[in-house]
C-alpha positions in Angstrom: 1.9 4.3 10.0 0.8 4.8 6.3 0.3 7.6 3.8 -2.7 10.1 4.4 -3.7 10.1 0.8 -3.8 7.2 -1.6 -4.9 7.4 -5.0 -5.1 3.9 -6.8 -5.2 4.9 -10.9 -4.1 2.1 -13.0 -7.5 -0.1 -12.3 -4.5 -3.1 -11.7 -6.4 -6.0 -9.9 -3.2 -6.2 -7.5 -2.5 -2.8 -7.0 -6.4 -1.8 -5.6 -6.1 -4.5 -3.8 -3.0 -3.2 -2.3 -3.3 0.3 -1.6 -5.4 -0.5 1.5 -2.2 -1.7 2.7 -0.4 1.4 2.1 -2.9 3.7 3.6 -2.5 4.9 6.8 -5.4 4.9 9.8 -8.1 7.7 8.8 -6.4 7.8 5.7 -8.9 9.0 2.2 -8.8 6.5 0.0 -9.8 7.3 -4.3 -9.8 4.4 -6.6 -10.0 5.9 -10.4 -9.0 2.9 -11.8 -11.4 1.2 -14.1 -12.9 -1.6 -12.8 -16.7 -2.2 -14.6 -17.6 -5.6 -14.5 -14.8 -7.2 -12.5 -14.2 -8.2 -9.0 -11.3 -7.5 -6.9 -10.6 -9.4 -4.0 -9.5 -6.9 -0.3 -9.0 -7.2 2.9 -11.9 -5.5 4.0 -10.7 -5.8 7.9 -7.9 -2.9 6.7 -10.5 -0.8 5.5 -12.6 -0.9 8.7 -10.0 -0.8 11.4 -8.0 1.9 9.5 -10.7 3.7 9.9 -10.8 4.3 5.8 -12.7 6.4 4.0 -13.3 5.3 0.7 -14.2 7.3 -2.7 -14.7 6.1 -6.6 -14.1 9.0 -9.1 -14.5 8.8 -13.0 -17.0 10.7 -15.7 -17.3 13.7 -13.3 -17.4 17.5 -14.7 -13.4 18.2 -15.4 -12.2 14.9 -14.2 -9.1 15.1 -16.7 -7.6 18.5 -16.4 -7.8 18.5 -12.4 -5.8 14.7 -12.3 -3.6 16.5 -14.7 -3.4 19.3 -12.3 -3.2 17.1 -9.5 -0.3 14.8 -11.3 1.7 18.0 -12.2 1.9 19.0 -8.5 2.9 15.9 -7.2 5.4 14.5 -9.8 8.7 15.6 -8.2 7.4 13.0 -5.4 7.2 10.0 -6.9 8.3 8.1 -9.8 5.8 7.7 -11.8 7.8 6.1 -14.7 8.4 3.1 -12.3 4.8 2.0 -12.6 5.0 1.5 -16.4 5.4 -2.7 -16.6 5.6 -2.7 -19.9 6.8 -0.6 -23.3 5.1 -1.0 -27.2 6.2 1.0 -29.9 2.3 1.9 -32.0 3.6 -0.7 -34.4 3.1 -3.3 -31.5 -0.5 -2.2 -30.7 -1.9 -5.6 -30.9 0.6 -7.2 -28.6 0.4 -4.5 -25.8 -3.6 -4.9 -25.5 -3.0 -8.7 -25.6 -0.3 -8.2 -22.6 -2.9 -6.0 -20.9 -5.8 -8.0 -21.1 -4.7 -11.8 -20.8 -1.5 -11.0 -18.5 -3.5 -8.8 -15.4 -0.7 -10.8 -13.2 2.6 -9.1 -14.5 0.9 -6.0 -16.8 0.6 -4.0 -14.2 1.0 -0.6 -16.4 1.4 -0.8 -20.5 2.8 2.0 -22.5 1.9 2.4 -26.1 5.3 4.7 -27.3 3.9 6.9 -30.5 
């Protein structure tokens, strides 16, 4: 059993590393999540004998308006809010990038709150 769809968009080390756990067999997998230059560690058995089929998406033609589309028709579904880790007002900008940089382990979302 799993979930059909799975949409990994944080680019959190854990949490694409995770969603191949989530995803059910013949399940479409899209990771959005930014992840130039760094390697995250799968089970890559999940992805085979799930049968996954797995998709990248970022700098395409309207990427932003269709996830806001897409976000907007899903949001009674799930709680998004429950994903944010961690909450900076502006004034604390230099603390949240520090959290999200050298604390990938428990910054699993920051907020900057303008």
């Amino acid at each position: 059993m799993g979930r059909n769809v799975v949409v990994e968009t944080s680019g959190n080390d854990k949490a694409i590393a995770l969603i191949f756990n989530v995803a059910g067999h013949s399940a479409r997998v899209r990771i959005i999540g930014h992840l130039v230059g760094r390697k995250v560690s799968v089970e890559i058995s999940l992805t085979i004998w799930k049968t996954l089929v797995i998709t990248g998406s970022g700098g395409i033609k309207n990427f932003m308006p269709r996830t806001i589309r897409f976000m907007e028709r899903i949001r009674n579904e799930f709680d998004f809010k429950a994903l944010i880790s961690h909450r900076y007002s502006f004034e604390d900008i230099h603390t949240a990038f520090d959290k999200a940089v050298n604390d990938k382990k428990n910054a699993f979302k920051v907020m900057l709150k303008f």
